[in-house]
C-alpha positions as CSV (number, residue, x, y, z in Angstrom):
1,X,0.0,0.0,0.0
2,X,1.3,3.4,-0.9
3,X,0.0,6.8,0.4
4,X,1.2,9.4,-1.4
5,X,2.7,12.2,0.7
6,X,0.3,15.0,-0.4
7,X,-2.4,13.5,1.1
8,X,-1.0,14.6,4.4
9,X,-1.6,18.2,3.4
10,X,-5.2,17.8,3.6
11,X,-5.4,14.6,6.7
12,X,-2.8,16.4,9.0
13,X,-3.3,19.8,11.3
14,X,0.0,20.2,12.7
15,X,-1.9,19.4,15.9
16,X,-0.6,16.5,17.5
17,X,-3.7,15.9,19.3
18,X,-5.8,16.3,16.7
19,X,-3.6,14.6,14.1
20,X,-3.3,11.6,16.7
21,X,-5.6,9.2,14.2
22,X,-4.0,9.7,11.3
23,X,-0.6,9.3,13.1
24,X,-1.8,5.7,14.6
25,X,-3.3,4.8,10.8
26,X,0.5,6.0,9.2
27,X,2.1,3.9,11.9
28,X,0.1,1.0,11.3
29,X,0.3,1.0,7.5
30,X,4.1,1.2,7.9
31,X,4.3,-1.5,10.1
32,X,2.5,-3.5,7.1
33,X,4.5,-2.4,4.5
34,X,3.0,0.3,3.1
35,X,5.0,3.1,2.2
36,X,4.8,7.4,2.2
37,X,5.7,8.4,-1.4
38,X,6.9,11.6,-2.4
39,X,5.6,12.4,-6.1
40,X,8.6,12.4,-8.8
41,X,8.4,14.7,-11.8
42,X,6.8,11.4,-13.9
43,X,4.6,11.6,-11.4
44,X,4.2,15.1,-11.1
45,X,3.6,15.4,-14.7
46,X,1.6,12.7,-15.2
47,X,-0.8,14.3,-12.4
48,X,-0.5,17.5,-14.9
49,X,-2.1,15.7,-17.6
50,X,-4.9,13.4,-15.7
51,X,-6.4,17.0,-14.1
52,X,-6.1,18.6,-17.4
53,X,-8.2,16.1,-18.8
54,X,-10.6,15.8,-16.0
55,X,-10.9,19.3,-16.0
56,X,-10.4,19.6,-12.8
57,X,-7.7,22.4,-10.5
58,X,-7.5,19.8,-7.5
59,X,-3.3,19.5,-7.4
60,X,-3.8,17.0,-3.9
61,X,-6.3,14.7,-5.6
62,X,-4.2,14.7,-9.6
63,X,-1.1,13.2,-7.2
64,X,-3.0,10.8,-5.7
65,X,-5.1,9.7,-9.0
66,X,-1.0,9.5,-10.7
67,X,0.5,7.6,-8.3
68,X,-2.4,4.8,-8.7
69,X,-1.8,5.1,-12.2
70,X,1.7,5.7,-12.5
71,X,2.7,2.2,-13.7
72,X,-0.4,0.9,-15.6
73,X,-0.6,-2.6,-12.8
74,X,-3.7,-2.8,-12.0
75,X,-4.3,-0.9,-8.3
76,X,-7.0,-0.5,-5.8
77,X,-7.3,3.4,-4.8
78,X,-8.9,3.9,-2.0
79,X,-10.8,7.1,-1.5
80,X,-13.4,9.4,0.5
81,X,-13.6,10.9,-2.4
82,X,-14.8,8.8,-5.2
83,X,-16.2,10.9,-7.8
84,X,-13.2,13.1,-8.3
85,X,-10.8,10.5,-8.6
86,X,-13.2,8.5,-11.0
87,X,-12.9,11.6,-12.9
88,X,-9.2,12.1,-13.3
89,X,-9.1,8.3,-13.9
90,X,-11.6,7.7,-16.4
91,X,-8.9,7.0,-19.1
92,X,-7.0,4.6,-16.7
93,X,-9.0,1.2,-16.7
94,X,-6.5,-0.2,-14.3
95,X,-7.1,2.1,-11.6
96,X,-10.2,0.6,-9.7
97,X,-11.9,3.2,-7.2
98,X,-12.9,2.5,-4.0
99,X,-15.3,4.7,-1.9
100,X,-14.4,4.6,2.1
């Protein structure tokens, strides 16, 4: 499992307190194996072109749909945000969407 490092922007407060689930969810997924990934520029760029296609100006949720996509295996992207991400990844049929 990979969680791209952007999504921290919008999960995280800076708050220990408040940022104390997240923090046990992180800890947990890195005990399984799971991994924080910074974006590349393939990445970066990639992300470019999936949220000019979608039409879309949301940087945080392009990184996330390229990351899932960068490789073309198929991948499980799990999301609270469904629709958006079906969006930028309508041109990606490897990319399955998952709704949390």
């Amino acid at each position: 499992m990979i969680v791209p490092t952007p999504v921290l922007v919008e999960t995280t407060t800076g708050d220990g307190g408040r940022d104390a689930e997240v923090n046990r969810v992180l800890h947990v997924l890195e005990r399984s194996a799971a991994a924080l990934a910074a974006p590349n520029a393939d990445t970066a760029r990639l992300a470019g072109r999936l949220r000019h296609q979608a039409h879309t100006d949301d940087g945080i949720d392009a990184l996330v749909a390229a990351e899932a996509a960068r490789d073309g295996t198929a991948t499980i992207l799990i999301t609270s945000d469904p629709d958006d991400l079906r969006r930028l990844l309508a041109e990606e049929p490897r990319v399955a969407v998952r709704e949390v």
